[in-house]
N, C-alpha and C positions, 0 to 999 in steps of 0.2 A: 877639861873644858872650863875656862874662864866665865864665871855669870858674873854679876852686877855686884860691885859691892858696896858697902854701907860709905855714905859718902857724908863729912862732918858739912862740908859745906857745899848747896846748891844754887843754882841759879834761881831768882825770884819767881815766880811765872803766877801770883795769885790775880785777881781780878776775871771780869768776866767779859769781856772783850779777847780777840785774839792777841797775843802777843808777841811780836816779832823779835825773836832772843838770840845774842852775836851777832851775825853781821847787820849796820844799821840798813836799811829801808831805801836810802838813797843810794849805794852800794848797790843791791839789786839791782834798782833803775838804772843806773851803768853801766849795765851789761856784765855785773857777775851772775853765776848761777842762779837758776831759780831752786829754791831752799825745797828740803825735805822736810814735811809736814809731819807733827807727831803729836796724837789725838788720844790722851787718855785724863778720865776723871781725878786721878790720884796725883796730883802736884810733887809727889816725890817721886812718883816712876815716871813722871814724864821728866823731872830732872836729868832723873838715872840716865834715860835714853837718851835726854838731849845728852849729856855730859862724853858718852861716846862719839854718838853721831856726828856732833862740832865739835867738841875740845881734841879727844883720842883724833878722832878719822877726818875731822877736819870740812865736814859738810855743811853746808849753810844750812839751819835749822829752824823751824818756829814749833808755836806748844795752840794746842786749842783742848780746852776741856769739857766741851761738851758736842754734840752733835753738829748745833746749832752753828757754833762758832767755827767748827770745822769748816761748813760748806761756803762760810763767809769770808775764811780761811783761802779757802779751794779758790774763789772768784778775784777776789784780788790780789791775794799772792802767788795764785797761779806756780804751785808746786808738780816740781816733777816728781816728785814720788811720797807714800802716807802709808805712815806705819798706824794703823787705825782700831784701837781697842775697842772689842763687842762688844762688852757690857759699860753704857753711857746714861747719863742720869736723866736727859732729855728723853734721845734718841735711840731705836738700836741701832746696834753699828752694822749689822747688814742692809739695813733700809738705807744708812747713808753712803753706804759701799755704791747701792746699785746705784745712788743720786750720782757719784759723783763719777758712776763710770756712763751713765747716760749722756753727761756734761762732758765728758773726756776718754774716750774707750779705749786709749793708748796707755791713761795714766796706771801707773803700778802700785797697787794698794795691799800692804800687806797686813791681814788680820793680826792682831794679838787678844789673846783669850787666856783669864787665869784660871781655868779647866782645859782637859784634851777631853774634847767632846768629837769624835769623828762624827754624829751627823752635823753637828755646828761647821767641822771644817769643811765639810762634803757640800753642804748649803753654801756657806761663805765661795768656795774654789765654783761653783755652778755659775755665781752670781757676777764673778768675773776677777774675784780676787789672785792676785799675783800668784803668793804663799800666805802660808798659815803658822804662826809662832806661838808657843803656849810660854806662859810666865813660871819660875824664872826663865829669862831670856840666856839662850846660848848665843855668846856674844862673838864669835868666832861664825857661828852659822849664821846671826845678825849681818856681820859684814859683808859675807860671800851671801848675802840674799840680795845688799843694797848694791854692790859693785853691779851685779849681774842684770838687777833691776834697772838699773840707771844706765846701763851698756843698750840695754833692748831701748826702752824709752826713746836715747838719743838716735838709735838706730831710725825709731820710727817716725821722730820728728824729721831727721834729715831724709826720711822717704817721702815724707809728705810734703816738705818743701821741694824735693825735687819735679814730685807730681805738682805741683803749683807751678813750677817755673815751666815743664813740660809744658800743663795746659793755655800758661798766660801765653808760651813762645810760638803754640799753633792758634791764638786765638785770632781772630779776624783783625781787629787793630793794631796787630803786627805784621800784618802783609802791609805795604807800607804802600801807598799812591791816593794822590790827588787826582788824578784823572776821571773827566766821567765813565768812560769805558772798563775802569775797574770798578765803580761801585756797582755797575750792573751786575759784575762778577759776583760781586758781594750780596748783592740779591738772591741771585740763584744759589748760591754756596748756602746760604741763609732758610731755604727754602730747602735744598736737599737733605740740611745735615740730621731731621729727623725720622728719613724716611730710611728705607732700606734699600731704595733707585739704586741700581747701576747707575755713574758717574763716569763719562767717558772725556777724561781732561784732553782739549788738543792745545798746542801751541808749539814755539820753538821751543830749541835747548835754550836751556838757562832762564825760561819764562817764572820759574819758580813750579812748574805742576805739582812735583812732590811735597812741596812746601803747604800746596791747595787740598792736597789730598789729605794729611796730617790734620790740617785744621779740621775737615769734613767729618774727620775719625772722632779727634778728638773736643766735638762740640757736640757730638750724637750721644744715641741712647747705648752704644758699645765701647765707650770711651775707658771706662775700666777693662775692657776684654784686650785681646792682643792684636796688633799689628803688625801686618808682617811682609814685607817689601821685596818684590823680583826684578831683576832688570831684564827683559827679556831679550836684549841686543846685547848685553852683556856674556851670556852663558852661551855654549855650544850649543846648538840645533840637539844632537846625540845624549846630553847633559841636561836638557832645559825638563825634560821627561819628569826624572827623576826628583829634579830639585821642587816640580810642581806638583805632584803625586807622589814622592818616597818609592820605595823597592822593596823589595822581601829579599830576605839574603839567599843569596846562587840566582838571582835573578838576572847576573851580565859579570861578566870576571872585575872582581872588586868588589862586587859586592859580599863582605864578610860577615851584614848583617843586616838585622832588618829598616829601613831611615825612612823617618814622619819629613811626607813631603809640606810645603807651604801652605798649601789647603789645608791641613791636618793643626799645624801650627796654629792656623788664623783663626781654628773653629771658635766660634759665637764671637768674633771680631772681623777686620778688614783687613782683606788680601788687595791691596795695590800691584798692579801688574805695569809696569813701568817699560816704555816703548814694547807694547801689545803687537803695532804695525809690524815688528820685525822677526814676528815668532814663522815659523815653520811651518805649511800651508797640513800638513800629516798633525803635528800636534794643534792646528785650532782646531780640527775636529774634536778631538780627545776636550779640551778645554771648553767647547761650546757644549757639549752634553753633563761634564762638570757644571757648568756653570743652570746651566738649565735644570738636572733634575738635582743637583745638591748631593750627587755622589759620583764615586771614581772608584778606580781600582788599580791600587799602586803595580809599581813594573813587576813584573813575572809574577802576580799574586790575581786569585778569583775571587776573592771576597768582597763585596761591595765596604766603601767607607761612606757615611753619611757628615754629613757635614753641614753647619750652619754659618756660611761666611757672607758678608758683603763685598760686593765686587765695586772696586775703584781702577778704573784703568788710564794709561795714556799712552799717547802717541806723540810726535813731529811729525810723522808719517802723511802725507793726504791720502785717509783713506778710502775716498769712493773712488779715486784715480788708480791706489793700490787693486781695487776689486777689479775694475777695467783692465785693467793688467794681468789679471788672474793669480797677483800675489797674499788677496784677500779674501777671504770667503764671506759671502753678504751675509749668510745668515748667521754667521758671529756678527758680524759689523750693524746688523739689526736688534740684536742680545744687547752690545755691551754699549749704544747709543743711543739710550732710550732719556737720557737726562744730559747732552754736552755741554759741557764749559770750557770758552775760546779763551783763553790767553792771551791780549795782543803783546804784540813786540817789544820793544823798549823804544826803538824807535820809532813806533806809533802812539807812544806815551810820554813825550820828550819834556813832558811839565815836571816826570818824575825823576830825572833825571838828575837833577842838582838836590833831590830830597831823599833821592837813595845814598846819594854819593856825601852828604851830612851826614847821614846814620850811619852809612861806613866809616866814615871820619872819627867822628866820636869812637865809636866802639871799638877799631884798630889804633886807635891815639891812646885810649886806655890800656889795651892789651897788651900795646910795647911797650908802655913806661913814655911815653913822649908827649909834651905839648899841642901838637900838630891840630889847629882848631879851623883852620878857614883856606880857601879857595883862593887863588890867585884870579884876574879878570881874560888873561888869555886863557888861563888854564880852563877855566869855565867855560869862556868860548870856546873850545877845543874839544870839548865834552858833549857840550849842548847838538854840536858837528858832526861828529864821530857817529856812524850807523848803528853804534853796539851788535854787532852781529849775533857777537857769545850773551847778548840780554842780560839781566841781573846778574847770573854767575861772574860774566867778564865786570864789569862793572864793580865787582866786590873785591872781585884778585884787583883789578888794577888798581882800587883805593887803598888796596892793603899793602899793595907794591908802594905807591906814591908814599906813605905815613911812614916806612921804614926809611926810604933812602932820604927823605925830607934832611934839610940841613938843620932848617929855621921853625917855624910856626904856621908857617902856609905851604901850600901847594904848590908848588911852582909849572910851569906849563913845561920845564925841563926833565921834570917830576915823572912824569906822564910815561909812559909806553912810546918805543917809536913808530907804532902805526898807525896810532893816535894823533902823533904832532904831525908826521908829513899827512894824513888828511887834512889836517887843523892848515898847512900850508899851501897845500895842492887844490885850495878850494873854486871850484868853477872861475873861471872869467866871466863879469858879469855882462861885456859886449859880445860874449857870445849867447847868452839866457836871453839879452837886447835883440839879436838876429832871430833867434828861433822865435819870437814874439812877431818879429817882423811877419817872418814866413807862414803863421797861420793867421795875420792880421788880414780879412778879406781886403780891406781899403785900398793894401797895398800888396797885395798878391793875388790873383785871382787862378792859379793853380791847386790844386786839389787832388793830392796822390792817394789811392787807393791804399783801404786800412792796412791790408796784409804787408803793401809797402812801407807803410811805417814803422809796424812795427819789426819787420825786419831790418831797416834802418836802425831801430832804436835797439834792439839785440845786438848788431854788429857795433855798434859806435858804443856801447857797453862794455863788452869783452875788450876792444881795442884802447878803453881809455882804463879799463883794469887788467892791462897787462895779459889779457885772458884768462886771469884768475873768475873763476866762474860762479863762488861762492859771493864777492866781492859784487858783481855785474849782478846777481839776483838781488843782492841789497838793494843796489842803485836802482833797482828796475820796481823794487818792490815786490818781488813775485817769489815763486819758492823755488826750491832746487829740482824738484820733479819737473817742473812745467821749464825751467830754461833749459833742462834736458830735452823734453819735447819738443822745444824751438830749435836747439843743436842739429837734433835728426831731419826735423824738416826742412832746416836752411842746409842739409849736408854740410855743417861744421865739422869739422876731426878734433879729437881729446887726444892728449897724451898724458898718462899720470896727474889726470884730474885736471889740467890748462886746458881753456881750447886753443887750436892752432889757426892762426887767421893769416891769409899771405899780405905781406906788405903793400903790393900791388893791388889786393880786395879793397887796401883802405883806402886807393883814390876812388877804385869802381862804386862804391860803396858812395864818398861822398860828390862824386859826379850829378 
């Protein structure tokens, strides 16, 4: 084993201020390392150690020889790791130990003592020190202390920057809108996120929900606990059992062993249950007595599991129309709707439209390497037009589409999707919006057709001018996909593979 040897010449390091020794001070600020700190009274072992530390192994190093100067040390030079001797002419060095892991409970402080005192290292390791080194130093075990020291440390800065980036990216001021209909959202979200409410999110696809829910997690008092996300239109009906309560093994062929369902997973955090609407009318039972007394009992197992989760749920579904149906059970749908937050559309927030479609710009301009900063003036127009059907989601792909194939620096309206520009081209006739003004102007009409006639007019003359695309016709109507089903059946319209079928001849009966 290699120790310390007598060195004819050292680096200076007298004075009572700290001293910043090899690399200079502006270096640091540049973004090289931040230096390892080395804290002993005796100016020749702290040479010794520097002279390894930076010359040998090459790490940016300072010297502090007292307590005092250490912790002064600690704040502005902000060291990743201190090799910190105990007996100091100030301070002792475990008082400054705890100082400076109270200041920084990541940073890695390794004692050095010239005694082997086991209850000194026993106190020192208690108190939060990394390791423990008695003098002479084995410089071989010095190394593989600071390598392994400096591995964790970075390990745990880039944890905690990721948990920063986590919680900045679900914070509220990253749901992005200008709208007033979103800062109410913003109210309520604001209001839930310190309770333990069930949160029952509604809105379309692509409204951002899961997005809404993340924040709610991660602005609460469970933000540290875990999260943990089901789709529940996702998974089979036969599947969804297991995946939300777990199995004991021989509990169904395949099962080879015993699996921690989601509730299990989530305990003392949030279980988001994502499209709720579309679970299996047999297991909302099972989940509404979950949810109510805080236990379950995984598949083919007796044992109660207790559990402390928050329940965040959502839907697209409408679900008081689902219970009318008998595809929902109200007394879940009374459980998990005790706190809802509505989501509007994209096209009921069309102010936000050109300020989502910025922040996708920027951020996919960045991502691919490309210039791509601005909007064309049709292309906007075409945008501002467009129903978004798919909400935020579609919105995000198509900006991501547009930055890729971009030639230039802008957007071009050629950019775009094509289902995008033939709306952006197919846009109303405005002497027809002029007729229909006509027709319910009393002045100049004094006819008056009964409501269910109109709006069966306005259904039929929907489907026909969308082709009978049916998703397309609830856009333009405004209404949702359950209810222009309901209209389907009561006007005996026919569907084939999701079109309705309307006879050519209906469309003069129709506008007759």
């Amino acid at each position: 084993m290699e120790m310390f040897p007598s060195l004819s010449t050292t680096p200076s390091s007298s004075g009572s201020a700290p001293i910043l020794i090899g690399d200079d001070q502006n270096l640091l600020d540049e973004g090289r390392k931040a230096p390892i700190l080395i804290v002993d009274d005796e100016p020749f072992v702290a040479d010794l150690i520097y002279h390894w530390v930076n010359t040998v192994w090459d790490y940016p190093a300072i010297i502090a020889h007292t307590g005092e100067e250490a912790i002064i040390a600690m704040r502005e030079q902000h060291p990743r790791m201190v090799l910190l001797d105990i007996q100091l002419p100030d301070l002792n060095g475990i008082d400054v130990l705890r100082a400076m892991k109270s200041a920084n409970e990541y940073l890695p402080i390794v004692m050095v003592s010239a005694q082997e005192s086991i209850t000194v290292a026993v106190e020192a390791l208690k108190a939060g020190a990394y390791d423990y080194l008695t003098k002479p130093i084995d410089t071989e075990r010095l190394q593989v202390i600071i390598r392994n020291a400096l591995s964790a440390y970075s390990f745990h800065q880039k944890l905690r920057m990721l948990q920063a980036e986590l919680n900045n990216r679900y914070d509220f001021s990253n749901i992005i809108s200008a709208d007033p209909r979103m800062h109410d959202v913003f109210k309520l979200m604001r209001k839930a996120c310190d309770s333990d409410i069930t949160v029952c999110i509604l809105g379309e696809s692509g409204t951002g929900k899961e997005l809404v829910a993340r924040a709610l997690h991660a602005n609460g008092p469970r933000k540290d606990r875990p999260f943990q996300v089901i789709n529940c239109a996702a998974i089979p009906h036969e599947l969804l059992e297991s995946e939300l309560f777990g199995h004991e093994k021989g509990s169904f062929t395949g099962a080879i062993g015993r699996k921690i369902g989601k509730f299990e997973a989530a305990n003392g955090g949030t279980l988001f249950l994502d499209e709720i609407g579309d679970m299996d009318l047999t297991l909302q039972a099972k989940l509404l007595r979950a949810i109510q007394e805080r236990e379950f009992e995984r598949v083919g197992g007796t044992e109660s599991v207790h559990v402390d989760v928050r329940i965040i749920c959502a839907t697209n579904t409408d679900l008081r129309e689902a219970i009318q149906e008998r595809r929902f059970r109200e007394d879940l749908y009374y459980r998990i709707s005790a706190f809802p937050i509505m989501l509007p559309p994209l096209r009921q927030r069309r102010g936000d439209i050109l300020l989502l479609a910025d922040t996708f710009l920027k951020r996919f301009s960045k991502r691919q390497g490309k210039n791509v900063d601005s909007i064309s003036q049709p292309a906007m127009e075409a945008m501002l037009a467009y129903p978004w059907p798919g909400n935020i989601r579609e919105i995000e792909s198509t900006i991501e589409r547009a930055v890729l194939i971009a030639d230039g620096d802008v957007v071009m309206l050629a950019d775009l999707p094509l289902p995008i520009r033939q709306y952006y081209e197919a846009r109303d006739d405005e002497s027809a919006y002029e007729g229909m003004k006509d027709f319910f102007d009393p002045a100049k009409n004094k006819v008056v057709l009964p409501l269910e006639e109109i709006k069966r007019f306005a259904v039929h003359h929907a489907l026909l001018a969308c082709d009978g695309n049916i998703s397309a016709a609830s856009m333009k109507l405004d209404i949702s996909r359950s209810t222009m089903y309901r209209f389907l059946e009561q006007y005996n319209i026919e569907t084939e593979n999701g079109v309705a079928i309307i006879a050519k001849s209906e469309e003069k009966a129709v506008a007759a």
